[in-house]
N, C-alpha and C positions, 0 to 999 in steps of 0.2 A: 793615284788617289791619296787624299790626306787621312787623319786619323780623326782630324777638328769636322768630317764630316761635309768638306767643302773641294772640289776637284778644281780643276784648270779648262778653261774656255780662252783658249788663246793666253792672254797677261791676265786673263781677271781670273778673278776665284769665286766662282758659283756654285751654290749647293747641290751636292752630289745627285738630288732627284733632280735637280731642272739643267745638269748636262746636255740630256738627250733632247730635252726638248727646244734649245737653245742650237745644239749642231742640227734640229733638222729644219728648223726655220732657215739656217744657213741654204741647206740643200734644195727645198722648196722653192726658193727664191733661185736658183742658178741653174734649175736642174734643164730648162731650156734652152741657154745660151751654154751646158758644159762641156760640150764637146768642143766647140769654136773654141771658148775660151781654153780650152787642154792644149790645142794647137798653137793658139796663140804663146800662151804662155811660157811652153816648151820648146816654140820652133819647131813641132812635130817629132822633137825627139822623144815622147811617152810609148809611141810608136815599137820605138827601137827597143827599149827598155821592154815593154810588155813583149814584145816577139822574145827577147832574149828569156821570159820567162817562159813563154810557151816551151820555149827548147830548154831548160833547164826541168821542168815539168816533166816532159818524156811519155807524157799519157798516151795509154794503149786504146785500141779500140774494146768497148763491151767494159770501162770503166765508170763507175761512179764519182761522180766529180761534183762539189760543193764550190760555189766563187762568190766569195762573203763579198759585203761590200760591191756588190756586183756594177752599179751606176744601170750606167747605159748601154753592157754587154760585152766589151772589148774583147775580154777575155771569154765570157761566156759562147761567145758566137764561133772560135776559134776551136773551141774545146767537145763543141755540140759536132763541128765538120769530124773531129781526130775520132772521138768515142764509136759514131756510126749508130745505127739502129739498135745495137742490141747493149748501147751503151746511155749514162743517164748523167745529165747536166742539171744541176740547179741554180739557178738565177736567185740569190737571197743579197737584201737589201732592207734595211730599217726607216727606209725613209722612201714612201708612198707614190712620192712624186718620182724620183731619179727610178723607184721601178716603174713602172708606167712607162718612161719614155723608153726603158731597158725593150720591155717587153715589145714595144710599137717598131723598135726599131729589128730587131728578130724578127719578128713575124714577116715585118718586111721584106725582110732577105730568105723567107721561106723555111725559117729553122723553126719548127713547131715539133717533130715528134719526138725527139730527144729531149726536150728541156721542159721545166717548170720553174713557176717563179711564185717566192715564197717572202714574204714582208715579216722578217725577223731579226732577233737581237743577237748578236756575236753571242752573247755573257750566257745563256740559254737557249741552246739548236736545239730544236723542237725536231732529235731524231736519234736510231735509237743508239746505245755503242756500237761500237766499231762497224759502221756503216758504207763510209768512203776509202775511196782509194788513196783520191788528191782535195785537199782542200788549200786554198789562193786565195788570199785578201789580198788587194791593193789599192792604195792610197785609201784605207779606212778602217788602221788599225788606231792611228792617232786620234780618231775622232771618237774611239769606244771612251765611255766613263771608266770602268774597271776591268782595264787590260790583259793581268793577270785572270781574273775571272773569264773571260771571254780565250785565250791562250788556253785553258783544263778544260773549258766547252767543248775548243776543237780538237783537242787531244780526243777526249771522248769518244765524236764521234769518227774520229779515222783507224779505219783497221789496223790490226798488227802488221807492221809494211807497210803503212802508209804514209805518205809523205804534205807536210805543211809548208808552204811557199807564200812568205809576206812581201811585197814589192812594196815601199816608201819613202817617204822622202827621209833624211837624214844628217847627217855632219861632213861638211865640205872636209875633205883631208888636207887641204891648205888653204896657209892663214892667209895669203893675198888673197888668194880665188874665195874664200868666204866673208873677205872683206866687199869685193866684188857681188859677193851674193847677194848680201844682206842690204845694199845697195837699191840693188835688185826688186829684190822680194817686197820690204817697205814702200819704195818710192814709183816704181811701175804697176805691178799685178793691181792696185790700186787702182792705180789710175784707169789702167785696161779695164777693170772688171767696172769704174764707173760709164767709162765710152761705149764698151758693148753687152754690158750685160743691165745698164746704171745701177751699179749696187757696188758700191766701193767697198763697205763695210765688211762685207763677205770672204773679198778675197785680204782685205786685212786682217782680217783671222784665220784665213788658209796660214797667211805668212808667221804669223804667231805660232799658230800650232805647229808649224815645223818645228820651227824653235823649242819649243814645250815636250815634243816628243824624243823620247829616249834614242840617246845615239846607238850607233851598229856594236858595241861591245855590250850593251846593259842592256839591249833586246835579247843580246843571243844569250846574257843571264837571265832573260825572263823569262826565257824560251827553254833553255833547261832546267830551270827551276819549276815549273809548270809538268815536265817530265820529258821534252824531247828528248831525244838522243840525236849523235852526230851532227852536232846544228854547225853551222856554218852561215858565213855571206860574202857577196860580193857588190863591192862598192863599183853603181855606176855611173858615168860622167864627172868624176871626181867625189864623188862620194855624194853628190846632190841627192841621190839615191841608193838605196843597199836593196838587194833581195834577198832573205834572211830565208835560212831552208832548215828542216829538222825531221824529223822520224818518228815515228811511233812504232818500237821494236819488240 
């Protein structure tokens, strides 16, 4: 965020109140085609990535588990099977549309008594201190307006021992492979998101805000400057993605 009062929307600079409402017309508009397009996009490797966080997660049964950024349940649905009955998953998501389909898609698969689904803002968790076990955002730390603000939210509410796990996209750690990225990201996800989603626009600002979001060193400063402890990450596929982990001790 700036100090002139104006934030980042991919390359533009839009005034810090109409962030939010500028990414979730984004969402709005994809929130049916985003699963194809995840696969597409990735080659089904988001897959691999999100299992590796499950297992980097380690949640127990009978935990409290928060999954910001939730979409369309990935993670939510994995986490509702691990916790069991006497354990509690929250489906939270700021954008109306990507919950809805979260939720249709759950229901579907029979996961109703473990979970709730909550239409909320990162920057302000509407719950009380130290509350969770595990809280998980993925792919939807880059799209909060005040990062920093939303990072001392989750601090808040995760318990002493609790653990923060951000899965995102990130800084290719080589310079050929991110000349190849950037390739990439410009001149296809475009393309694709105008063939099967038609909304090019969209995913040319997915590809921006890659870019615009803080690489894997100045996360894990933002993450301990917020108050984590022991933070850490691990870059995956070449750094196209980091899963950034920290503590609250």
């Amino acid at each position: 965020m700036s100090d002139d009062n104006t934030t980042d929307f991919g390359y533009e600079r839009v005034p810090t109140t109409e962030k939010a409402k500028r990414v979730g017309q984004v969402f709005h508009s994809v929130a049916q085609r985003y699963d194809v397009m995840n696969d597409l996009m990735s080659m089904g490797i988001h897959r691999v990535w999100k299992r590796f966080t499950i297992e980097v997660a380690a949640a127990r049964p009978g935990w409290k588990i928060l999954d910001l950024a939730g979409g369309t349940g990935d993670l939510a649905a994995r986490f509702s099977r691990i916790v069991g009955p006497k354990g509690h998953v929250v489906l939270c998501d700021i954008n109306a549309s990507m919950l809805e389909c979260g939720r249709a898609r759950l229901v579907d698969e029979g996961l109703v008594e473990n979970l709730n689904y909550v239409q909320g803002n990162a920057e302000c968790l509407p719950y009380p201190d130290d509350y969770f076990d595990l809280i998980t955002i993925a792919f939807g730390l880059r799209n909060v307006t005040d990062k920093n603000k939303a990072l001392s939210s989750m601090l808040r509410v995760l318990k002493p021992g609790g653990k923060l796990l951000v899965l995102e996209f990130s800084q290719p750690t080589s310079k050929g492979f991110s000349q190849i990225y950037d390739l990439y990201s410009f001149k296809a996800l475009p393309m694709m998101g105008k063939l099967v989603a038609n909304d090019a626009g969209s995913y040319r600002y997915l590809a921006e805000s890659i870019r615009m979001h803080p690489d894997q060193e100045t996360l894990k400063q933002m993450m301990e400057t917020a108050g984590f402890e022991r933070c850490d990450y691990h870059n995956l596929t070449g750094g196209v993605v980091a899963l950034h982990k920290g503590y609250k001790l």
